[in-house]
C-alpha positions as CSV (number, residue, x, y, z in Angstrom):
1,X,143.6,-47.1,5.0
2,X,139.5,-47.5,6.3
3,X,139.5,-43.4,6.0
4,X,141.0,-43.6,2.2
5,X,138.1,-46.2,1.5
6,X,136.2,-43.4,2.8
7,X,136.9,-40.9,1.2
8,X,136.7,-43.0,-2.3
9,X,133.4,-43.9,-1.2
10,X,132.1,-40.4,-0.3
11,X,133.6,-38.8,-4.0
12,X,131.6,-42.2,-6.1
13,X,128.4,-41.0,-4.2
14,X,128.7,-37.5,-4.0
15,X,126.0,-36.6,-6.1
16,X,123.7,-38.6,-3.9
17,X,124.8,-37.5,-0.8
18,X,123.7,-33.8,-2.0
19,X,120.6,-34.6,-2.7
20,X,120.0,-36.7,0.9
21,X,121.3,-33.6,2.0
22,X,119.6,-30.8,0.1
23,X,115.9,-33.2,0.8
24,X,116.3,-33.1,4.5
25,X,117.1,-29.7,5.1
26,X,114.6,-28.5,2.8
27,X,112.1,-31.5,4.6
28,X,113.1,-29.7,8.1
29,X,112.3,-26.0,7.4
30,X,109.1,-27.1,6.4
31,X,108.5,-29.0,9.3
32,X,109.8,-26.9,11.6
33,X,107.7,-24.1,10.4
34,X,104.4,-26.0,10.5
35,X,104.1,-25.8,14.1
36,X,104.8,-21.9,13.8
37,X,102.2,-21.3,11.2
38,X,99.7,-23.0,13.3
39,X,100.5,-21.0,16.3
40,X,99.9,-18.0,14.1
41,X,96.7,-18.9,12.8
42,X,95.7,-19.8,16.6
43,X,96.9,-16.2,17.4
44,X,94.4,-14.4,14.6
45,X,91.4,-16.6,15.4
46,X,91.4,-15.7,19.3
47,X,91.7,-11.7,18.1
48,X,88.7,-12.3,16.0
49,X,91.1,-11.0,12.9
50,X,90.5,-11.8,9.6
51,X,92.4,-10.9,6.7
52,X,93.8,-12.3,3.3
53,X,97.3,-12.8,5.6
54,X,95.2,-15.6,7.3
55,X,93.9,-17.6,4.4
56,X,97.6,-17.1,2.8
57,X,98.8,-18.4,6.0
58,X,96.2,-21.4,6.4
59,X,96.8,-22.3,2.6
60,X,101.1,-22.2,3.0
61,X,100.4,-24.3,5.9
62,X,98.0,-26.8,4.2
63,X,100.9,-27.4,1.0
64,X,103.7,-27.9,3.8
65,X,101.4,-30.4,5.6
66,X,100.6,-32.3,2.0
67,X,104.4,-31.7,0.7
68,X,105.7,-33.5,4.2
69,X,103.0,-36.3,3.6
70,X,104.2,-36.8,0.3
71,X,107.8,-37.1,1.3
72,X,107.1,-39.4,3.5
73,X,104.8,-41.5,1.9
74,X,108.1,-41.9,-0.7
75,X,110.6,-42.5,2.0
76,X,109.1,-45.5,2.7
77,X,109.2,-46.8,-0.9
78,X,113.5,-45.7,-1.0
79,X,113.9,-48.5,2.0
């Protein structure tokens, strides 16, 4: 009977529950890439290379950084 209830529950709030879900995988490729983007800016500065890959890279890494700011700035407000 409680997994029926379930089950009700889950189909009512389906459309929510995709959108939890579509925010927080979307939220953790971002942030999960920061740290790689920064390692690979790290990596061109010590070889003295610059090239428009760089500012590309420094500018993807700047919107990811505001984007997760922003996210989480408006988690707080869901609660």
């Amino acid at each position: 009977m409680p997994l029926n209830r379930f089950r009700k529950l889950r189909l009512l709030e389906k459309k929510d529950l995709y959108t939890i879900y579509t925010f927080a995988i979307f939220s953790g490729i971002i942030q999960l890439s920061l740290p790689l983007g920064v390692q690979s800016i790290i990596g061109f500065v010590i070889s003295g290379v610059f090239s428009v890959s760089i500012v590309l890279l420094i500018g993807l890494i700047l919107t990811g950084i505001f984007f997760c700011r922003f996210v989480a700035d408006h988690a707080d407000e869901c609660d």
